[in-house]
C-alpha positions in Angstrom: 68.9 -49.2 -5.8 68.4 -46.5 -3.2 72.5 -46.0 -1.0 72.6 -47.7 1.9 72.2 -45.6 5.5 75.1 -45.8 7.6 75.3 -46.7 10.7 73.1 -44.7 13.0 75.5 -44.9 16.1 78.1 -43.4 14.0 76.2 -40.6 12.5 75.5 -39.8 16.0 79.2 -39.9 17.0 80.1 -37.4 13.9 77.4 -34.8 14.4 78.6 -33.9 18.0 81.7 -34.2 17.3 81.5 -32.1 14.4 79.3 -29.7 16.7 82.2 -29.6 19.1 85.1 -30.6 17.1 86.0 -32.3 20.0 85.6 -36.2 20.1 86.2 -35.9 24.1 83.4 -33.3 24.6 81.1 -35.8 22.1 81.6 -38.7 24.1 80.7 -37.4 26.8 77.2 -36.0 25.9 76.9 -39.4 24.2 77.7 -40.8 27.7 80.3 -43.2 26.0 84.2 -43.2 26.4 86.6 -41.3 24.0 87.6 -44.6 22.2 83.8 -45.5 21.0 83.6 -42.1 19.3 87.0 -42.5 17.3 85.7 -46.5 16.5 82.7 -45.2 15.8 83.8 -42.5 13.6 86.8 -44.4 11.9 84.0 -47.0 11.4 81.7 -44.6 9.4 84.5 -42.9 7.2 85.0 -46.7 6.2 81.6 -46.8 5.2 81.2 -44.0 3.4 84.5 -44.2 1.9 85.5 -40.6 2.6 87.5 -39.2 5.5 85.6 -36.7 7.8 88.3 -35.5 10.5 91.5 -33.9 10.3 94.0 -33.2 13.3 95.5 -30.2 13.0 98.3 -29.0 16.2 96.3 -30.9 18.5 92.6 -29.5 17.1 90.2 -31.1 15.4 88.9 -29.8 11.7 86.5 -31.3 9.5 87.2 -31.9 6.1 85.7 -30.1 2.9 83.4 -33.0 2.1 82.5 -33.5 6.0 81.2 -29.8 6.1 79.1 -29.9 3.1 77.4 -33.5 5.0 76.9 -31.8 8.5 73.6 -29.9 7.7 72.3 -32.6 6.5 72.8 -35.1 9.5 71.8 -32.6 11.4 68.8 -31.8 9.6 67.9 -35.4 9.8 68.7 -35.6 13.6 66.6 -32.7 14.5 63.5 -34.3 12.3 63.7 -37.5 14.4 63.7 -35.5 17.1 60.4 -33.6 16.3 59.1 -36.6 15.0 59.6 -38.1 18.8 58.6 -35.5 20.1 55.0 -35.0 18.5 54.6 -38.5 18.9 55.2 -38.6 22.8 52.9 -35.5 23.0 50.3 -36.6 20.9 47.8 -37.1 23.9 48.7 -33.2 25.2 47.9 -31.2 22.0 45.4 -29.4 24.2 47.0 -29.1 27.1 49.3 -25.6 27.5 51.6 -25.8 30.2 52.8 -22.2 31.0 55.6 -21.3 33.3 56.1 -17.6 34.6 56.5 -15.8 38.0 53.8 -16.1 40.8 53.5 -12.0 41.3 53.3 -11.8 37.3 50.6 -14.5 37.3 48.4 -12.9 40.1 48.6 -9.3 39.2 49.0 -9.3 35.1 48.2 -13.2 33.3 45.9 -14.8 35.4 43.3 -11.5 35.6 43.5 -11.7 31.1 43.3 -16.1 31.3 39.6 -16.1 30.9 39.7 -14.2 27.4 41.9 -16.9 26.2 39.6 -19.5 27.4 36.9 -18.2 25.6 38.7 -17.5 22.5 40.2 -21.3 22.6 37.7 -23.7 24.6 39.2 -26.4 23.3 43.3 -25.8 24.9 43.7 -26.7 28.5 45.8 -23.7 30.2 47.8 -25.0 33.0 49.8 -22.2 34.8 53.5 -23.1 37.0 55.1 -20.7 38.8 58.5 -20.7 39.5 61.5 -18.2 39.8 64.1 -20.7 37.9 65.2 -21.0 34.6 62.7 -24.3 32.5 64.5 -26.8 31.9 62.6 -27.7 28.4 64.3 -31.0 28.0 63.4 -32.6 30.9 60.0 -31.3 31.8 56.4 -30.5 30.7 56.4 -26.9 30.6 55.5 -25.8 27.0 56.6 -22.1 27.3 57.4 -19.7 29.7 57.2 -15.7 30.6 60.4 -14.4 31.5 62.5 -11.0 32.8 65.4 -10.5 30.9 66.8 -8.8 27.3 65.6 -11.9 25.6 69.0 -13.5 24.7 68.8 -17.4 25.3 70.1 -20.0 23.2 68.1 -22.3 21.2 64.6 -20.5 22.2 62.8 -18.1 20.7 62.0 -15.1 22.7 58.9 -13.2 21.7 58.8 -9.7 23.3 56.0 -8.6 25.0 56.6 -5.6 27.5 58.5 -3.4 29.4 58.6 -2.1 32.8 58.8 1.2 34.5 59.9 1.8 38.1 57.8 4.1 40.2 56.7 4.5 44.1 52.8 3.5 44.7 50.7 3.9 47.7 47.4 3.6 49.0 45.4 7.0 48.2 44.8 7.4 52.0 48.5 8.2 52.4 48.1 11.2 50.3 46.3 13.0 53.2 46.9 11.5 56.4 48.6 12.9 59.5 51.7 13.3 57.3 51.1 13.3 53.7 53.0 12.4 50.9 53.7 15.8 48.7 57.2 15.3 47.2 59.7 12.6 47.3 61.6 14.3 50.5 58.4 12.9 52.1 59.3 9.1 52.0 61.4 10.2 55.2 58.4 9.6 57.2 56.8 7.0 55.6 57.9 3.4 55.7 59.2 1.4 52.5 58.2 -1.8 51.4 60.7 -3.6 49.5 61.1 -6.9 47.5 63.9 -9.2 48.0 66.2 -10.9 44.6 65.3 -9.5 41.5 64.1 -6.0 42.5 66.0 -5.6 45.6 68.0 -2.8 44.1 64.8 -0.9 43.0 64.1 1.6 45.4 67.7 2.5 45.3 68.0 3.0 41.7 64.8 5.3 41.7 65.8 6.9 44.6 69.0 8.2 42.7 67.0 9.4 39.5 65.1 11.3 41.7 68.1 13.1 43.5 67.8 12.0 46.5 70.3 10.2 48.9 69.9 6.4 48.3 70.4 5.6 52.3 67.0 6.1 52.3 66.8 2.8 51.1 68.1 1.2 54.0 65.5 3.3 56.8 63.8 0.9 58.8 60.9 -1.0 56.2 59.2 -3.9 55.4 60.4 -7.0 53.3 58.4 -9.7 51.1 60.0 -12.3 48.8 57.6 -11.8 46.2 56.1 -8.1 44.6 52.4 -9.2 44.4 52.6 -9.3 48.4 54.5 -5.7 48.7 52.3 -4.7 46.5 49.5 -5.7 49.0 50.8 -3.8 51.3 51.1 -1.0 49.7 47.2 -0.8 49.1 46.5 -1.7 53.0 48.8 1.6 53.4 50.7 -0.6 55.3 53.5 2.0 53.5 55.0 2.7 49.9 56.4 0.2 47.4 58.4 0.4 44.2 55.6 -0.6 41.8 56.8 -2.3 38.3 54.1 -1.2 35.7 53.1 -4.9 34.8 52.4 -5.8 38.4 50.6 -2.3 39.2 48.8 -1.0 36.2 45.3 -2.8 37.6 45.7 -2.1 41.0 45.8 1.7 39.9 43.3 1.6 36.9 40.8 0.4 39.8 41.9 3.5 42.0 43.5 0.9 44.6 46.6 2.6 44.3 48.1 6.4 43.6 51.5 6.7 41.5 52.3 10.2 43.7 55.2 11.4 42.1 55.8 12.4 38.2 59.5 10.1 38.4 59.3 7.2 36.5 62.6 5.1 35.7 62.9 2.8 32.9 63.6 -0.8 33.5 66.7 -2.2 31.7 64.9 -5.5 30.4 61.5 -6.5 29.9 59.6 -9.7 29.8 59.3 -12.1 26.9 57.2 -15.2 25.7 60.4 -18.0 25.6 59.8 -21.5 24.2 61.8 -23.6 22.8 62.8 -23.5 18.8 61.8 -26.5 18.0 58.2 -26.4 19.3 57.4 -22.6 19.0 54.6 -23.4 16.2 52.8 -25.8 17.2 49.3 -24.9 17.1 48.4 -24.5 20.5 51.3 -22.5 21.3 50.9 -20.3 18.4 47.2 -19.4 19.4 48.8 -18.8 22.9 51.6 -16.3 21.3 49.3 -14.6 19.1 46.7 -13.8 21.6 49.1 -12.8 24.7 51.3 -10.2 22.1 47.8 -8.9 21.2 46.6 -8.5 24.4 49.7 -6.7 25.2 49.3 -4.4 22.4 45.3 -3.6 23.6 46.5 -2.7 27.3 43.2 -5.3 28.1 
């Protein structure tokens, strides 16, 4: 005869608190008080017959034989929880939910979306924008496209690029009233900035081109969001600090002029993040596999 389960609510109990070695910290994540956990647990080493805990100067150890049962339990746990999971999305296997920035979406994803679409008729891309961190658990978002050095827990992070910093401009500022030869120029030209995440741009450029970064605080214009300096900047409204990624069209198409040779390397770069447990599935994959190679082409 095939051994008995134990009880489910006590399996529970032991693999957080075996994650945490901590039955406080377990009961709360289970939402249940201190004394359920220790019940719960006492009530499973019953069970089982075999003693799982040890307190050792006020910490919690497991024992020998509780270590060599963890990966199992939480094997098991994380295979209901894919189960659940594919079951609940069953009805969405088509439908791609993508989460990145709304400048990255209008100047670098959105103008590449249609190749996907006619690579993969059959997935439904659905773009969000948002500046936050995804909150996988709780929403719909199947993977996002974030800035950073690609170190997040319990996702996988897929590079795709990096950046480089550099001042663009519309060509007509090159030869206007007072054109823009050399960086000591930008003294009579007015600088478009971005606010949060590349507010410190100009600045840092500024300083690997020798020049004095109060510059950076003459009179300019800010946006909240590149894709609209970046607008500016081909109006000639006056000269931003372009980000490869956000810029490389713009001055493929001649809309904008990179005028000086100074380019400064951006300390992170963007990745493809999803979350572990969902980073294969099919639709997802296809997704991965043709954004990485469509980095790689430049098209």
């Amino acid at each position: 005869m095939p051994a008995r389960l134990p009880s489910l609510n006590g399996l529970r109990a032991f693999e957080a608190a075996a994650r945490h070695l901590s039955f406080t910290v377990a009961a709360s994540e289970l939402n249940v008080t201190q004394t359920a956990i220790s019940h719960q647990i006492r009530r499973l080493e019953e069970e089982l017959g075999i003693r799982l805990f040890v307190r050792q100067n006020r910490a919690l150890a497991l024992t020998p034989e509780a270590r060599d049962y963890l990966p199992g339990v939480r094997a098991a746990f994380n295979d209901l929880r894919l189960a659940t999971d594919r079951l609940l999305r069953k009805g969405d296997d088509h439908v791609l939910t993508v989460s990145t920035l709304a400048s990255l979406a209008a100047k670098w994803l959105l103008p590449r979306l249609s190749r996907f679409q006619e690579s993969h008729p059959g997935i439904d891309v659905r773009i969000t924008t948002s500046t936050g961190l995804v909150d996988f658990k709780s929403g719909n978002v199947d993977a996002a496209i974030r800035y950073g050095r690609g170190l997040w827990p319990g996702l996988r992070a897929d590079w795709l690029m990096a950046d480089q910093l550099f001042p663009v401009c519309s060509p007509a500022l090159l030869t206007g009233n007072r054109p823009l030869r050399c960086p000591e120029d930008l003294r009579d030209h007015v600088l478009l900035h971005t606010s949060n995440a590349n507010s410190d741009d100009w600045r840092l450029w500024l300083t690997a081109a020798g020049l004095p970064t109060d510059l950076s605080k003459q009179p300019g214009v800010t946006f909240d969001l590149i894709f609209m300096t970046v607008q500016a900047a081909i109006d000639g409204i006056g000269v931003a600090m372009g980000r490869t990624s956000y810029v490389e069209a713009d001055i493929a198409k001649g809309r904008l002029v990179v005028p000086f040779k100074i380019t400064l390397p951006a300390d992170a770069g963007f990745y493809l993040v999803s979350p572990e447990a969902r980073a294969d599935s099919p639709k997802l994959a296809a997704f991965r596999q043709w954004l990485i190679a469509s980095v790689q082409s430049k098209t």
